[in-house]
N, C-alpha and C positions, 0 to 999 in steps of 0.2 A: 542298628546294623552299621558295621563298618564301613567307610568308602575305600577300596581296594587304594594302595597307593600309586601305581604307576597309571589311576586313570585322575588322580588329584593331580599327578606331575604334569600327567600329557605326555609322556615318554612311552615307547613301543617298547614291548619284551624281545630279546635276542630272534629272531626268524618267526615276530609274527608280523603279517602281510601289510593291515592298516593299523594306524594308531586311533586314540578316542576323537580325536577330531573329524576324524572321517567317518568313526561310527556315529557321531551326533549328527553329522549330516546326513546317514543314514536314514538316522531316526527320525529326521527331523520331514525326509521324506515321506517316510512311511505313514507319519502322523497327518501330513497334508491329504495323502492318499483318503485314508480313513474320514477323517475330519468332512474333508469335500462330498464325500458318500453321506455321509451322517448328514450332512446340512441341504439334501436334497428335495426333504418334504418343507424346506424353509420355515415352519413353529418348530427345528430342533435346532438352529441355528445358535440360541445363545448356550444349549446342553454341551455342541457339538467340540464348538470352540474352548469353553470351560474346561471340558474334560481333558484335552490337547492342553492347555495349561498346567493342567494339576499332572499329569503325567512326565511332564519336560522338569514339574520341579520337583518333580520324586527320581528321575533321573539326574540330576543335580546335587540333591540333599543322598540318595542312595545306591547312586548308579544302577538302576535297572533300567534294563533297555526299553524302549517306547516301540513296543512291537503291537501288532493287530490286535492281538489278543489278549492281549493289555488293557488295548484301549477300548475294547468291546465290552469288556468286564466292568470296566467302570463306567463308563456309559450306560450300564445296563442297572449300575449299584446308584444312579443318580435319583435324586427324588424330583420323579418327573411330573406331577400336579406343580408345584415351583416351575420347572423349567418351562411346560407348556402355557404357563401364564406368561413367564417372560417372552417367549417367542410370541405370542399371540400380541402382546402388546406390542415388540418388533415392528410386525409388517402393519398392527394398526397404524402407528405411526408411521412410518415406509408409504402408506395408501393417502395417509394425510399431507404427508409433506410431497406427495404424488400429485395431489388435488388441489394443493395451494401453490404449486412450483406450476403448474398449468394456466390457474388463473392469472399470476404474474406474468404469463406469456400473452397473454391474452390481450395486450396492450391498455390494459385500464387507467385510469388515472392514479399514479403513485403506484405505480409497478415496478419501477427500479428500486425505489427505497426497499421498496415491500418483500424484493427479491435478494435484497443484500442482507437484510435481517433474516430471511430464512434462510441462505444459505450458513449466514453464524450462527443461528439455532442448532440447526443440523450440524455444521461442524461439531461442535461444545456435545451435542448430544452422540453423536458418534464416538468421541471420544472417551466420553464418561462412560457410555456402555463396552465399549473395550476393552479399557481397563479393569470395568468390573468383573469380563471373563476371565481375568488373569488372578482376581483375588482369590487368595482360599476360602473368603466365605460365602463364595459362589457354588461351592460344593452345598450347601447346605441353608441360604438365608440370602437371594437377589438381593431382597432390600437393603439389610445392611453393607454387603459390597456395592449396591449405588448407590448408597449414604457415602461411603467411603472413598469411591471410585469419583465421586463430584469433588467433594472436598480435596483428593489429590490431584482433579486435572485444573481446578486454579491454584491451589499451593505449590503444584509441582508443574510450571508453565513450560519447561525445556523441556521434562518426561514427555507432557503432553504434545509437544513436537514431534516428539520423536516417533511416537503413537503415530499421529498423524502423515507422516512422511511415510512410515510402514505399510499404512493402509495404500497412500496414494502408488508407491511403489507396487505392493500387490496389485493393485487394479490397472498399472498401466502395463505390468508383466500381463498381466489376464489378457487384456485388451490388444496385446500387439500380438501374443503368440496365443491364441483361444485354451490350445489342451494344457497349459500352466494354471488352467483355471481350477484342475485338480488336485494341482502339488501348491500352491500359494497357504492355502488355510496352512500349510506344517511351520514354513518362514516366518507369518505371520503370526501365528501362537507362538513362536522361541520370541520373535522380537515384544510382544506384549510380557512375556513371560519375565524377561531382561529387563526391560522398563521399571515393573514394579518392583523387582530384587534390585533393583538400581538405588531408587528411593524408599528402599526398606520397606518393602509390603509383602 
């Protein structure tokens, strides 16, 4: 399929209202909307996200719009025995580093160390799962996009910044203004989405 040419240029046709920049922002809305719903039973979380990736780069690669029903459909075509193992391991870990970030509170002996190592665990882990929602072969094989998704967040130490700062940005939009908490997953899939096409993934 062709990509139409005035949405490659970013140029608007004679009297029409917006141009492609404003429809990705659009979309990009639309896809937080959706995404934020999808990720409410929390075990569809790493589905939710993925699929908001693969859609942004078929809007990319094809220009088709990132509408609801888009992304319903593919959501719905995902192999979800995979995804519910990935989510299910998610929040296990979520619960762990839940119950080791507590006892580091707890003021025991070698709690500081103990909490600056976990917080770089979870960093490095945060990341690497990120970037794995954004791979394509996240549609089809977790494991090999966390194979993948490790090995590009120390090969690729700036991407993995960037990853990084995206999250910390959505969560402090989340946090100051609470109903952004519905529209953040769309930003945050284009910026993961970008990352990886960044560093050729």
């Amino acid at each position: 399929m062709s990509v139409p040419t005035d949405t490659v240029s970013g140029r608007r046709e004679p009297g029409e209202l917006f141009g492609p920049r404003f429809e990705l922002f659009a979309d990009v809305l639309a896809l937080g909307l959706c995404t934020a719903v999808a990720c409410l039973p929390l075990v569809t979380v790493p589905a939710a996200l993925a699929t908001a990736c693969t859609l942004l780069r078929r809007r990319q690669r094809y220009a088709e719009p990132c509408t609801a029903g888009r992304y319903v459909r593919a959501l719905r075509a995902r192999r979800w025995r995979a995804d519910l193992t990935a989510g299910g391991l998610l929040l296990a870990f979520g619960a762990l580093f839940a119950a080791d970030a507590a006892l580091a509170a707890a003021g025991l002996p070698g709690a500081v160390p103990f909490a600056l190592f976990l917080a770089a665990v979870g960093t490095a882990l945060a990341v690497a799962g990120l970037r794995a929602s954004a791979r394509e072969e996240a549609a089809a094989d977790w494991r090999a996009a966390l194979r993948a998704a490790a090995l590009r967040t120390v090969r690729d130490l700036p991407g993995s910044a960037l990853v990084l700062l995206a999250l910390a940005t959505a969560a402090v939009c989340a946090w100051v203004l609470p109903p952004l908490l519905f529209l953040v997953p769309g930003p945050l899939a284009a910026a993961l989405t970008a990352v990886e096409r960044r560093s050729g993934g």
